[in-house]
MIKOL-529858 format. One record per residue: residue in three letters; y, x, z of N, C-alpha, C, O in turn. Coordinates in steps of 0.2 Angstrom, whole numbers, plus 5000, padded with zeros to 4 digits. Example, Ala and Ser with C-alpha at 12.3 -4.5 7.8 and 13.67 -1.06 7.14 Angstrom:
2
ALA497250665039497850625039498450665039498350715042 SER498950645035499550685036500050645039500650675040 
% end
This chain:
413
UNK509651225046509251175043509551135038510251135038 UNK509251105032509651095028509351035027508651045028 UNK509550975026509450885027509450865020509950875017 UNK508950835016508750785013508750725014508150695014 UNK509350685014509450615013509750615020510150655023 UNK509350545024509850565032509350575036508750575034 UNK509450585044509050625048508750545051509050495054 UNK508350555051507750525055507750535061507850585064 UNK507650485064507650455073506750485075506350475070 UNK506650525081506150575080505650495083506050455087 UNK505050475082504650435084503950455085503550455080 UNK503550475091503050495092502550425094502750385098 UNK502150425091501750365091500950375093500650415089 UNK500550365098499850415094499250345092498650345092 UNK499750265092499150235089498950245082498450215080 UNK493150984871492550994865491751004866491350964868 UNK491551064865490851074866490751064874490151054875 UNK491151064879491251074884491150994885490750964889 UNK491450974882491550884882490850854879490650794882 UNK490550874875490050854872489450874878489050824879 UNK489250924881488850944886488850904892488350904896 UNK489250874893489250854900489350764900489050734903 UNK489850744894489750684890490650674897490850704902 UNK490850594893491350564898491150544903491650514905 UNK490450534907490450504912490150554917489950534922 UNK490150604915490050664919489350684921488950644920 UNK489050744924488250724925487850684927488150644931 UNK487450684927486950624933486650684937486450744937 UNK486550634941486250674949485450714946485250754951 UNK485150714940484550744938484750804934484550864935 UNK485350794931485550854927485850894932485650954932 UNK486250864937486650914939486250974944486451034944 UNK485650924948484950974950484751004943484351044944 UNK484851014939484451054933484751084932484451144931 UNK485651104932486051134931486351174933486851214930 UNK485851174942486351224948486151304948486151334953 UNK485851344942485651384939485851424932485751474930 UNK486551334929487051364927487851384929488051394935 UNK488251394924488951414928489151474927488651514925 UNK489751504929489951554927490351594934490751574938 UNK489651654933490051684942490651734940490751764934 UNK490951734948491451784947491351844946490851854943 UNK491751884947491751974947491351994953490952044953 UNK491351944957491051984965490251934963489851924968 UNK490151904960489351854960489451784963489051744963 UNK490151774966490051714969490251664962490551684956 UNK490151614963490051544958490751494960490851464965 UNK491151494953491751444956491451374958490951344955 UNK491851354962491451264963492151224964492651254962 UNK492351174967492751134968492351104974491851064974 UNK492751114980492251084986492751024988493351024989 UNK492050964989492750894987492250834995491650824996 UNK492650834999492350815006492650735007493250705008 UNK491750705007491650645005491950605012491650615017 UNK492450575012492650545019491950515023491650535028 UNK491850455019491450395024490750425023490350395027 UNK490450465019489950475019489650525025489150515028 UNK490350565025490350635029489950695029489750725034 UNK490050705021489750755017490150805014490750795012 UNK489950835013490550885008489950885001489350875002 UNK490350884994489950894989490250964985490750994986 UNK489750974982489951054978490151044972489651014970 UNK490651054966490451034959490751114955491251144956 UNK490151134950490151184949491051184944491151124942 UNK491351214944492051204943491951214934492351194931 UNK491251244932491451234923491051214920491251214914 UNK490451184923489951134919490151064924489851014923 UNK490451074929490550984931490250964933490250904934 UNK489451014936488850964938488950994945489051054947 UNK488750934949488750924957488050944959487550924958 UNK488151014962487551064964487351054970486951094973 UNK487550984973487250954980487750964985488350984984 UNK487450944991487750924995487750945004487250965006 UNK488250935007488050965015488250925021488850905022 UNK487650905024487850825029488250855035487950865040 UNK489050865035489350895040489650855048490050875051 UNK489050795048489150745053488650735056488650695060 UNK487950765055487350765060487550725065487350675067 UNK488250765069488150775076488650695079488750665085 UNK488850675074489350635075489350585080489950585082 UNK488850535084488650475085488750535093488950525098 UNK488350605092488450635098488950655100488950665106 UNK489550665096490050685099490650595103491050585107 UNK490350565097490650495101490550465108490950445112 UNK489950485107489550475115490150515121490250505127 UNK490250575117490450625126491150625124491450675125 UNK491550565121492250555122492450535129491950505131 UNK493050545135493050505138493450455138493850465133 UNK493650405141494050325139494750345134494950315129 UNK495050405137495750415131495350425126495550375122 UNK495050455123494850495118494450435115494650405110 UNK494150415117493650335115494250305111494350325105 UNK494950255114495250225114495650255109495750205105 UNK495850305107496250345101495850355096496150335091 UNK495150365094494750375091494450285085494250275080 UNK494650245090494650175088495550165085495750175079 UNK495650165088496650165087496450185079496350145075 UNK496350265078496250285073496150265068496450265062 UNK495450225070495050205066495050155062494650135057 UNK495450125066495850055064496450055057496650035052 UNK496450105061497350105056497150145049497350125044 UNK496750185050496450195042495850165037495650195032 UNK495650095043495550045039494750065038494350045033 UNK494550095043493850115043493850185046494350215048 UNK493050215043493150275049493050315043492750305038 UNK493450385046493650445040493250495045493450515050 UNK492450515040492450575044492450645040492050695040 UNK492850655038492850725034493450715030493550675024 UNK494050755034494650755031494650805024494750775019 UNK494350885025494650945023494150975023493750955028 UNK494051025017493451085019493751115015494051095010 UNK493551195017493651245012493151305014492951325019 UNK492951335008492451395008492951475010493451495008 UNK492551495016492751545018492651605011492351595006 UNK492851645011492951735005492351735004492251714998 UNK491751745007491051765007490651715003490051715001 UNK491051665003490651605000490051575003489651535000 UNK489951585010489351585015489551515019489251465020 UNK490151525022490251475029490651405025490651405018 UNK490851355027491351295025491651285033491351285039 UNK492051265032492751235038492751185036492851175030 UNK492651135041492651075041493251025045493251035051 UNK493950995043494250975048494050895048494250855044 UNK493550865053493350815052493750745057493750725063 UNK494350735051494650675052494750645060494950665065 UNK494250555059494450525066493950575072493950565078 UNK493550615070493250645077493750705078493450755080 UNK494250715078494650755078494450795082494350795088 UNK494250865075494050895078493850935072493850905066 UNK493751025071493651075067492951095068492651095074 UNK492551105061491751135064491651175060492051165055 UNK491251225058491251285054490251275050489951225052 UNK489951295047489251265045489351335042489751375040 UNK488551355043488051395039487951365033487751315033 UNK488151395026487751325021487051335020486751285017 UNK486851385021486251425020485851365023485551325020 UNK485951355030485451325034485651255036485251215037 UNK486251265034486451195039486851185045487151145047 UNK486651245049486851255055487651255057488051295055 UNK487951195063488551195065488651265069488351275075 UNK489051305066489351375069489751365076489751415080 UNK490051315076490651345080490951255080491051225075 UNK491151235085491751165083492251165088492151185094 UNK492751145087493551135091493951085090494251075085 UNK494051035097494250965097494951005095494951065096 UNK495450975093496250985093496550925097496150875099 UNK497150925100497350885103497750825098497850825092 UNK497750775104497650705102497150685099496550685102 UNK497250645092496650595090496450605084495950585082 UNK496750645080496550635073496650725069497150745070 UNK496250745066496250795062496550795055496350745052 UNK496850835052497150805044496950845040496450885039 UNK497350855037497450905030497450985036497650985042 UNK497251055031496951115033497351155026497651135021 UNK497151215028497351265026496951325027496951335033 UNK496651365023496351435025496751505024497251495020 UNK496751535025497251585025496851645021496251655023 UNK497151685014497051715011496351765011495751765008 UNK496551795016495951825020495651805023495451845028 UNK495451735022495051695027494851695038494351685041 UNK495351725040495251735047495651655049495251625052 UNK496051635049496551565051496451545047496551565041 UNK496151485049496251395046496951365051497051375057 UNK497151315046497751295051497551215048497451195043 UNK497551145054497751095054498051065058498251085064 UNK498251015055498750965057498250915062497850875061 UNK498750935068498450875073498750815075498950805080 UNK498650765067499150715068499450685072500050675070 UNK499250635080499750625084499950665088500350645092 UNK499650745089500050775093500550795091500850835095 UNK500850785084501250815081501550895080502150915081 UNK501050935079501050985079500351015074499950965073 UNK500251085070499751095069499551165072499851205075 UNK498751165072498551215077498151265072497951235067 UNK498051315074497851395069497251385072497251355077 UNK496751415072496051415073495851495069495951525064 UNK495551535076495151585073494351585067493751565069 UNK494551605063493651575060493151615063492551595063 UNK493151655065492851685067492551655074492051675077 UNK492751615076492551585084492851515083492451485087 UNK493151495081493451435082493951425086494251375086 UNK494251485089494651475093495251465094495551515093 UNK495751405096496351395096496951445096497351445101 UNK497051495091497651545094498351535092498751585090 UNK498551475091499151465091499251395087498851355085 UNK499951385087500151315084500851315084501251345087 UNK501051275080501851265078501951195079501451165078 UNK502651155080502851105080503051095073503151135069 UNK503151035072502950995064503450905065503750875070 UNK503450895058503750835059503450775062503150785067 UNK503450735061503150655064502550655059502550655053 UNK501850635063501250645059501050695052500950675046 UNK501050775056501050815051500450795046499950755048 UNK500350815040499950775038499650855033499250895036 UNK499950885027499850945020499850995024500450995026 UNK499551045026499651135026499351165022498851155020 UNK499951225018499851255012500051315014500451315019 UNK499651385012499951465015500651455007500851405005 UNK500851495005501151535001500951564999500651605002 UNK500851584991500651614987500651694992500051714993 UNK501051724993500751794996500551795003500551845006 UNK500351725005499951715011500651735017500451725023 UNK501451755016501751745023501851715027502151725033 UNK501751645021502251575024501851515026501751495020 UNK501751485029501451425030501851375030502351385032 UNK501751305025502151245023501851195027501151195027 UNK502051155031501751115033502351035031502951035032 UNK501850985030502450925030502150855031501550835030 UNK502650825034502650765036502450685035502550675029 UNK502250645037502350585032502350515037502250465034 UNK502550525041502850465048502350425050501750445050 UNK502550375053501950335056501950275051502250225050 UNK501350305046501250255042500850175044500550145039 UNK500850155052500550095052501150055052501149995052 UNK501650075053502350025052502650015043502750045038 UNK502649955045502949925040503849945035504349945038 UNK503749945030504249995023504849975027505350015028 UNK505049885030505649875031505749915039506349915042 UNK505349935041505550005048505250055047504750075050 UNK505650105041505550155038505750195043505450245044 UNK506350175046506850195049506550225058506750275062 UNK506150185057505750215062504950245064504650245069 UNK504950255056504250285055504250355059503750395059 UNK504850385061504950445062505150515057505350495051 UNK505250595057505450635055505050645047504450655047 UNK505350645042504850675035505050745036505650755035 UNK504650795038504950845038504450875034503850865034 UNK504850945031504451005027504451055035504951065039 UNK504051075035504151155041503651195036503151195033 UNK504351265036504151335035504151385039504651415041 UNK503551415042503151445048503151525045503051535039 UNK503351575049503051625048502351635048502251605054 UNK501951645047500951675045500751695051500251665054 UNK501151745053500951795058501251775065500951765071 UNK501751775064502051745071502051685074502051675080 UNK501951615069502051565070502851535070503051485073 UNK503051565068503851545071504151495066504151495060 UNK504351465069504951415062505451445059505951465062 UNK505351465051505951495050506251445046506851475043 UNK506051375044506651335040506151275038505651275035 UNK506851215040506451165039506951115035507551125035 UNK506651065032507051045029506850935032506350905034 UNK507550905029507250835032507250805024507550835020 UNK506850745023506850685019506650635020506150625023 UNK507050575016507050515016506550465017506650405019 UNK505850515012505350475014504750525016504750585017 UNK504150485017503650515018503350545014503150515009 UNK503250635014503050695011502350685009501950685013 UNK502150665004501350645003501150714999501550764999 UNK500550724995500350774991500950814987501350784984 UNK500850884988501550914985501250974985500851004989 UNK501751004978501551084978502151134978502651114974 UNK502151184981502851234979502851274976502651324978 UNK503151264968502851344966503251414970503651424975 UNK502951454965502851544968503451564972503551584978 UNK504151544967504651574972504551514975504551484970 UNK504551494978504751464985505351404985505451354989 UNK505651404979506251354980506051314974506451274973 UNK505651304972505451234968504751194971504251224970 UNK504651144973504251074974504351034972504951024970 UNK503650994968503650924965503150874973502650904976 UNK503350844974502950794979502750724977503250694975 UNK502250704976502350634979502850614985502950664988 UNK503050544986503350524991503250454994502850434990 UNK503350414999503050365003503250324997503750344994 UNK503050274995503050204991503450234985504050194985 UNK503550284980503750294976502950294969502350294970 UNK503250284965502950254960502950324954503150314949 UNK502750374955502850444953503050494955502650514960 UNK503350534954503550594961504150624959504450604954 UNK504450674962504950694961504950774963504550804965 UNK505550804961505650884960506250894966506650844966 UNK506250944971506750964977506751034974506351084972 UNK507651044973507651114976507851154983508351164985 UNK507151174984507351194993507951254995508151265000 UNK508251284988508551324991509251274991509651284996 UNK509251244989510151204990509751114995510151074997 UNK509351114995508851054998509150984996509250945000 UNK509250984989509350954985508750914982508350944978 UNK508550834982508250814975508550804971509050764971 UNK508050834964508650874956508150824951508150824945 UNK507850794954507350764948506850704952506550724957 UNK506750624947506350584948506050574943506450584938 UNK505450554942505050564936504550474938503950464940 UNK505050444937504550364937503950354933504050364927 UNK503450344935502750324931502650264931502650234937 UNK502250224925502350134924501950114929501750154932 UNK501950064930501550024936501050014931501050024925 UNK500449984935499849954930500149884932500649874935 UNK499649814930499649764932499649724938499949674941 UNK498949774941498549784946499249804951499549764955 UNK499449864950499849884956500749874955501149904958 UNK500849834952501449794950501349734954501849704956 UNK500849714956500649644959500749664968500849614972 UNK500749714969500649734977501349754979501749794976 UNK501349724985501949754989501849794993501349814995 UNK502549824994502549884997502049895004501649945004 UNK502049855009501649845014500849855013500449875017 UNK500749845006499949835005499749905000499149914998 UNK500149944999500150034998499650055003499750045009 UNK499050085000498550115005499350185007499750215003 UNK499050175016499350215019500150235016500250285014 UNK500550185015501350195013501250235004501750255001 UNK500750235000500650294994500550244990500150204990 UNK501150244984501050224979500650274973500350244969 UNK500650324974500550394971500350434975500750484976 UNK499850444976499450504982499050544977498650524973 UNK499250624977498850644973499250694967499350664962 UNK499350764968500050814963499650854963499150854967 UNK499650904957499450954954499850984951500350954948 UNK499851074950500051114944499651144940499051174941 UNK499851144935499651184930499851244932500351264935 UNK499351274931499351354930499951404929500151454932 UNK500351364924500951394922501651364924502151374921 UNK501551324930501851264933502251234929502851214931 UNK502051214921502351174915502151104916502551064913 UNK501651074918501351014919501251014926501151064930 UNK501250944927500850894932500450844933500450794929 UNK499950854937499450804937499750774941499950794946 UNK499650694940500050644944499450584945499250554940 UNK499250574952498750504953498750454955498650444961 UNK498950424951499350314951498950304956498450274954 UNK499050314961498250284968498450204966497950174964 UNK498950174966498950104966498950084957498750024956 UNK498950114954498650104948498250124943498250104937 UNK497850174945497250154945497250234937496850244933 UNK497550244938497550314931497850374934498150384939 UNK497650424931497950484930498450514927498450474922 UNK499050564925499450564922499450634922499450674927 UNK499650664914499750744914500450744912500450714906 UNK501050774916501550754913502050814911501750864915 UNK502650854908502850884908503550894912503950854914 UNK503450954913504050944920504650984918505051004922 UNK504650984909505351014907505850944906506450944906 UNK505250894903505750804900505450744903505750694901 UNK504750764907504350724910504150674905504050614907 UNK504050684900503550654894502950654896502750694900 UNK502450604893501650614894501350614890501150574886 UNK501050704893500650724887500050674886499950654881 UNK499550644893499050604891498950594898498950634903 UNK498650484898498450464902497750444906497550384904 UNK497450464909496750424909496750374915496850384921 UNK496450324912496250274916495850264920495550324922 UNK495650204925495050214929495050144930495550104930 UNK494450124931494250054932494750034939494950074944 UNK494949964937495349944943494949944950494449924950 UNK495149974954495049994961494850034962494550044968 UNK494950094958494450174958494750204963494350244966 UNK495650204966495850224971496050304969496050334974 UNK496150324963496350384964496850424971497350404973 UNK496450484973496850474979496950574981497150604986 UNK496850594976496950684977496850714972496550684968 UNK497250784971497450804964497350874966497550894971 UNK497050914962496950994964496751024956496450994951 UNK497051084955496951144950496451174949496151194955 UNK496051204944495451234944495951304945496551314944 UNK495351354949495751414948496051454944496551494946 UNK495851444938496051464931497051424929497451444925 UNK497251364933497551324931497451294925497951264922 UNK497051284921496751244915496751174916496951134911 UNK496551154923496051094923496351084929496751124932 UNK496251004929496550954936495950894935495850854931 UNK495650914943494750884947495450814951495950824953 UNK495250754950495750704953495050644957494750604953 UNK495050644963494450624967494650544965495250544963 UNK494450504965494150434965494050404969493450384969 UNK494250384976493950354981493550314982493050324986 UNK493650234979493250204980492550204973491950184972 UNK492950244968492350244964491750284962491450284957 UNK491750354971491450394971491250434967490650454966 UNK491850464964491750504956492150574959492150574965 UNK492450614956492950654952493150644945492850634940 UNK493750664944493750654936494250724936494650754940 UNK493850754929494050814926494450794918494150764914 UNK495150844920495650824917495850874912495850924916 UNK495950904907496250964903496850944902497150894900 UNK497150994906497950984907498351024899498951034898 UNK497951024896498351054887498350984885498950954887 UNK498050944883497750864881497850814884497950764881 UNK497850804893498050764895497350704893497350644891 UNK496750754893496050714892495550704897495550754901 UNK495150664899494650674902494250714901494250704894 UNK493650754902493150794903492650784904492150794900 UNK492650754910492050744916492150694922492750694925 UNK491750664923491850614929490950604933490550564932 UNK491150674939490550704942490550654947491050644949 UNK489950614951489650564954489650614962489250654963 UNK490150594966490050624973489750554979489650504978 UNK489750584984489650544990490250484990490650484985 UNK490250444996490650384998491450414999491450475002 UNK491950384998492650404995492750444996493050445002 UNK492850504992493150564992493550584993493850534992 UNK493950634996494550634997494950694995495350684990 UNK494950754999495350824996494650854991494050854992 UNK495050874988494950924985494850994986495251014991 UNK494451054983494851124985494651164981494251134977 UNK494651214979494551264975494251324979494451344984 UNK493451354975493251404982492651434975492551414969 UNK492351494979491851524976491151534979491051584982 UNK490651484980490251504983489451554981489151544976 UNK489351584986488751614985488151584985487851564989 UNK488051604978487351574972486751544979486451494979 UNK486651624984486051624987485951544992485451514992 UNK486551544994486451484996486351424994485951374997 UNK486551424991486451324986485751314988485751264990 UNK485251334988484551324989484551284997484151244999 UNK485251305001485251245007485551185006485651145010 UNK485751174999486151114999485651064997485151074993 UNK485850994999485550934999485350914989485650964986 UNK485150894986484850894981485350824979485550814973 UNK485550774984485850714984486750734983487050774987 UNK487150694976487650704976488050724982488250784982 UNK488150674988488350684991488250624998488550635004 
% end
């Protein structure tokens, strides 16, 4: 194992014409019902989308990934209000703990489009718990509580059979069969696993850490382990982990395997690791706004001064999301120059950063300002800024099949 900074005391807690079409404020919920008959399908007929899953709403929304219009939406919490009911007292009590701590109730952590473009995986936050939907109909396929309290960040696996999530206070993430829902396996993980990512040829699963962030900056110390864990696919086994100093927030590895940019806890930008010697080889500070120059470390939604990384395509650029100040940033990762920054009304909350397929584009959700904004990572321009449900949160990239949209909600989200 190879250490990042020093080791952490382990703490288990569980409390152009393109731009002309769609204009800079993105579609409105009329065009984008007019629209859902435009778009460019793939080779196999499915349609790229960007599937962006509304926390508080408890919606997932669709946005066509090349005209930017929001093709509707899927209410993947019908059952919600029932499944609270049949908690019993631990699970009540964790569920509030939860709910507390992130400052209200998150019901839709993660969603990703199965290959077929037919199902969605739902990892739904404080009801911790996984559920799989028809989109056709609507209909919940399949759901799976995970242990402990809380659901996080997911992962689909290449050939779509395993979803893997993070079950945050049990400190561990657990693999789910798609096809059933069923629990078949799980790995141990650092303190409050939180990002699962496969590896470009699908053998490695990344999974990383970010502490207990309801403790305060000056008991960093005992927020618990920042750990990266690298999982075998198939076996589940640990084949290498690495520690650091802060909490692992939004972060991408490129292809070979030994380069990461991450966000990190209360950093004001992100930084470059290289995993083969586990070394950090680069900080890339980005300006404060006014707005977030005024706030202290303690008042950082959840420990994140910067929540929210992206690559480019050619992993030449970064998309970087000031959550505490309130802009986006497209930067270069050979001198960390900025090629171009876009803004966002104070309190927009930028809070997730993901790549269009192509690596062209970076969708960066808006939380409290229930947008997405669409980024061209050549220009370092805004695009589009598509109207989804109540604050957004992950992002993903998927292709879905055309036939279905006719189940989706006509309502952004």
């Amino acid at each position: 194992m190879r250490a990042i900074g020093t080791l952490r005391t382990a703490l288990v807690l569980t409390g152009g014409a393109l731009l002309l079409a769609v204009g800079l404020n993105g579609p409105t919920a009329g065009a984008a019902q007019a629209a859902t008959g435009a778009g460019a399908a793939t080779t196999d007929g499915l349609r790229d989308v960007i599937v962006v899953g509304n926390s508080q709403a408890g919606t997932v929304s669709f946005i066509d990934a090349h005209t930017f219009a929001n093709l509707g939406s899927l209410n993947v919490t019908a059952d919600a209000q029932q499944r609270i009911s049949q908690m019993d007292p631990v699970q009540w009590a964790g569920f509030q703990t939860v709910t507390s701590v992130e400052g209200g109730t998150r019901w839709v952590d993660d969603a990703q489009l199965s290959p077929d473009g037919r199902r969605l995986y739902v990892s739904r936050g404080n009801l911790d718990d996984v559920a799989a939907y028809d989109i056709a109909t609507g209909v919940q396929i399949w759901r799976t509580r995970l242990d402990g309290f809380k659901a996080d960040h997911a992962a689909l696996s290449p050939d779509g059979t395993r979803y893997v999530v993070s079950a945050t206070t049990a400190q561990k993430a657990e693999v789910l069969d798609t096809a059933t829902g069923a629990v078949v396996g799980s790995f141990p993980t650092g303190t409050y696993p939180h990002q699962n990512d496969y590896s470009a040829d699908g053998r490695y699963i990344y999974n990383s850490s970010i502490g207990v962030t309801s403790l305060p900056q000056s008991l960093e110390w005992a927020k618990g382990t920042f750990q990266l864990t690298k999982v075998d696919a198939q076996s589940l086994k640990v084949v290498q982990t690495w520690l650091f100093p802060h909490g692992i927030r939004p972060n991408s590895i490129e292809s070979d395997g030994r380069t990461m940019f991450t966000d990190l806890s209360y950093l004001n930008g992100f930084a470059r690791f290289d995993l083969g010697t586990g070394q950090q080889v680069h900080t890339y500070p980005m300006p404060y706004s006014a707005a977030g120059a005024a706030l202290s470390p303690d008042s950082y939604p959840q420990n994140s001064a910067h929540h929210g990384l992206a690559l480019s395509g050619n992993d030449s650029r970064v998309c970087d999301a000031g959550t505490i100040d309130d802009y986006a940033a497209i930067v270069r990762v050979s001198d960390g120059t900025t090629v171009g920054t876009v803004g966002y009304p104070t309190g927009s909350l930028p809070y997730w950063a993901t790549s269009s397929a192509d690596g062209s584009l970076c969708f960066v959700s808006l939380s409290k300002a229930d947008a997405v904004s669409v980024i061209d990572y050549a220009t370092g321009t805004e695009l589009a800024r598509t109207p989804v449900g109540a604050f957004p949160q992950r992002e993903r990239t998927g292709a879905i099949d055309p036939a279905v949209l006719r189940g989706l909600s006509p309502a952004a989200g």
